[in-house]
Phi, psi and omega in degrees: 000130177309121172264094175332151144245128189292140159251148196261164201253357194225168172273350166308304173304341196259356181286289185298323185299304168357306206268303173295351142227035182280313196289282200316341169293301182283003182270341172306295191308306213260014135323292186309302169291357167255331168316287189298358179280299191314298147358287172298342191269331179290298191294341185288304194264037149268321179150143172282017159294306186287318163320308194274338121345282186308318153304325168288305190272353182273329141356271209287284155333322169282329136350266182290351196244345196274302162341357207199034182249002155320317199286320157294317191284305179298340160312317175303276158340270220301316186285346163281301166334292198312309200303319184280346154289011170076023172229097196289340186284315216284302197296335186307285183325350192294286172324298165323308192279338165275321158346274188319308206277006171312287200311285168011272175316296199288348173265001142326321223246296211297317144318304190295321202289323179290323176288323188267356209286317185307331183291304226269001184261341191279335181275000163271340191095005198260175185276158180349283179322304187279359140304301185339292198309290192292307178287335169259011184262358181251315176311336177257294187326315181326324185289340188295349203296325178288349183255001176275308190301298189311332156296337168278324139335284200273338169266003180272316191276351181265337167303335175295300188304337178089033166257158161204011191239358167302319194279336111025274187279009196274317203287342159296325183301311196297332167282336169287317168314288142003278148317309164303321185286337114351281181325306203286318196306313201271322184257309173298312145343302196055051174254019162040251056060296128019269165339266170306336159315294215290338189269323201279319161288344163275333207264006198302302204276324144323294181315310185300307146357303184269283188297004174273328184279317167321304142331304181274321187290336164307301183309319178275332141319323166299313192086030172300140167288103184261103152186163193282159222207109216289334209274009208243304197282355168275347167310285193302001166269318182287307154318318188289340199309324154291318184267006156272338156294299169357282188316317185271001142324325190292297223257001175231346152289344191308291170334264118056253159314289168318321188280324202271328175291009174263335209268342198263346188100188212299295196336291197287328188290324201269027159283291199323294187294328174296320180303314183293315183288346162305295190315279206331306185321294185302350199255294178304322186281349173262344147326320169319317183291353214259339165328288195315298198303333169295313158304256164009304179275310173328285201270001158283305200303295187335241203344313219046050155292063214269331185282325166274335199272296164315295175316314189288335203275313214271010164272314177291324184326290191322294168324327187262350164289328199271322188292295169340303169316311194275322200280326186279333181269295182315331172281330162309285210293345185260024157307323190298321185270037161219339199301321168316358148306306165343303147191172216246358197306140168262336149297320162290305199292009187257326195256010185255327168294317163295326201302309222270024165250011126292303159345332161290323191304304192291326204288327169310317180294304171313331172309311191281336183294276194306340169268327173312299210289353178238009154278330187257353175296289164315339190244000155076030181273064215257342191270311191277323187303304203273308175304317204262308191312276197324296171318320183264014163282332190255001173268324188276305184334296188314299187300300147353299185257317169295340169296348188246006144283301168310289218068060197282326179124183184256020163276332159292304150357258175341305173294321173304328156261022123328298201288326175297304182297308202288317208274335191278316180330292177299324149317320196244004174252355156279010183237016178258312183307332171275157183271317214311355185259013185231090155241148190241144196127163211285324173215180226216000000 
């Protein structure tokens, strides 16, 4: 039986729907980076070796779980289509088959990752201490993959359903769990480095676990068919296959950056990594507009609502430009107080207070980026997505590479992946301007 989707008439109204699952989203997103700032900041004052070791490895962890983040965004999409076509078991059941193919993937990833690691850590370039460092904070975090996916899986299909606020408390309960444990690992212990692999995989796996069984008690309520289904988890892999090109367009500019900021020494990587986690923060929180919009548009095309699915789109732009604005300044000028969480390093911390007022700079344009990309996301535009991504990859190398030629440094860096954002801007706001990405009905 068909479920209506009301449409709202006013920009107030198109505000509230927004709103309502932007914030519970963004207190979600921006969980995840304060996990990982807290991680630096505990591992930062062990020694900058280890920091920057840490940095290799959240790099290199960021790869493979930013590859595979399909598994949440297209999980969003489809089940918010299905849903606005009025069918929750077809959207559950959807949902149940990205599960499966999570669990899979990540033990896939994580075998392959336990065989390769001395290459792929050998392939930054760092010095001993700081290999070390990276390899034994990865040989553990690895076991986490499956339960990072699965996890991505289960906040994707309730975020489709229009929950945003469950996976909300899954991720709080997990950074308290998470930080204590860490806490007690890395200093009570004194299991140093270690330490926090071991706290960050228990408390992951706990988390994935719990919101995975939520996920099914739905489903099954729903009368969803749960088992396994081999042509259904090969759908939901095929589907995903533009936005892990997306993705890895994303993940290699990422890349990138990090080696070229490995080239300046311990100093500048353990910049790199405090500034990344800083970004990542600014990133995950304005992601929320880009959440919603995935939830949001998905289920007006499903209805084949087009005309609020456009409206609703030219509303998150705004939000997410003004928000960018607000959210890019306060974290520059409130640098001086926070950054000695950090490492005690005086060097760093003089290069971590300039980056980030370029970084204020980037954050408006990144505002207007993450709501196209998670409207078109949403819009099941997974083919322009993986294109525009590439253009704007092949605009930044050349600048990329010429900062690591120059040794111009890492403030050049930064700006230059300024220029990776203005290319991803310009590309997704010429395909917003166009119809051809609203397409409508349960499946795309």
């Amino acid at each position: 039986m068909s479920e209506p989707v009301a449409s709202p008439t006013t920009r107030r109204a198109l505000d509230r729907e927004i709103l309502a699952l932007a914030l519970p989203a963004f207190a979600t997103l921006v969980s995840e980076p304060l996990l990982l700032m807290a991680d630096s900041a505990f591992i930062g004052h062990l020694g900058t070796s280890q920091l920057a070791g840490f940095g290799i490895a959240s790099n290199v962890l960021g790869i493979l779980i930013g590859l595979c983040i399909f598994l949440a965004y297209g999980t969003t999409g489809t089940v918010a289509r299905r849903l606005g076509a009025g069918d929750r078991a077809a959207a559950l059941a959807g949902g149940f088959n990205g599960l499966v193919l999570a669990v899979g993937l990540g033990a896939l990833l994580c075998l392959g990752l336990q065989l390769v690691l001395p290459q792929v850590i050998g392939a930054y370039g760092v010095t001993p201490d700081v290999a070390r460092a990276a390899s034994s904070y990865l040989r553990i975090a690895a076991f986490g993959l499956p339960s990072i996916l699965l996890l991505l899986a289960s906040t994707g299909v309730l975020r489709g359903l229009q929950d945003t606020r469950t996976p909300l408390y899954v991720a709080v309960a997990t950074n308290v769990v998470n930080i204590g444990l860490n806490f007690t690992l890395v200093y009570g212990l004194r299991l140093g480095i270690i330490g926090s692999a071991l706290g960050t995989l228990a408390a992951q796996s706990a988390a994935a676990l719990f919101l995975a069984s939520v996920v099914v008690r739905r489903a099954r309520s729903a009368g969803a068919h749960l088992r396994f289904h081999p042509a259904g988890v090969l759908s939901a892999a095929r589907s995903g296959v533009w936005l892990v090109a997306r993705t890895a367009t994303l993940q290699v500019a990422i890349t990138l950056t990090t080696v070229v900021a490995a080239t300046g020494g311990a100093v500048a990587l353990g910049a790199h990594q405090v500034i990344n986690s800083l970004w990542s923060l600014l990133a995950f929180a304005l992601d929320a507009i880009a959440i919603a919009g995935q939830a949001i548009v998905g289920r007006y095309l499903g209805a084949g609502e087009v005309t609020v699915g456009r409206a609703i789109t030219r509303r998150m732009v705004g939000w997410g430009l003004v928000c960018g604005a607000v959210f890019g300044l306060v974290v520059a000028a409130t640098a001086p107080l926070y950054v000695g969480v950090f490492t005690a390093d005086a060097d760093v911390q003089r290069l971590v207070r300039t980056i980030m007022w370029v970084t204020a700079v980037i954050t408006p344009v990144s505002g207007i980026v993450f709501v196209l990309d998670g409207v078109l996301i949403g819009a099941g535009d997974g083919r322009y997505l993986a294109l525009a991504g590439l253009i704007a990859l092949l605009a930044y190398a050349p600048l990329a590479l010429t900062v690591d030629v120059l040794h111009a440094g890492l403030v050049w860096l930064w700006a230059a992946y300024g220029a990776f954002m203005i290319a991803r801007m310009l590309t997704l706001l010429l395909r917003a301007r166009g119809r051809r990405w609203m397409r409508v009905g349960a499946e795309v």
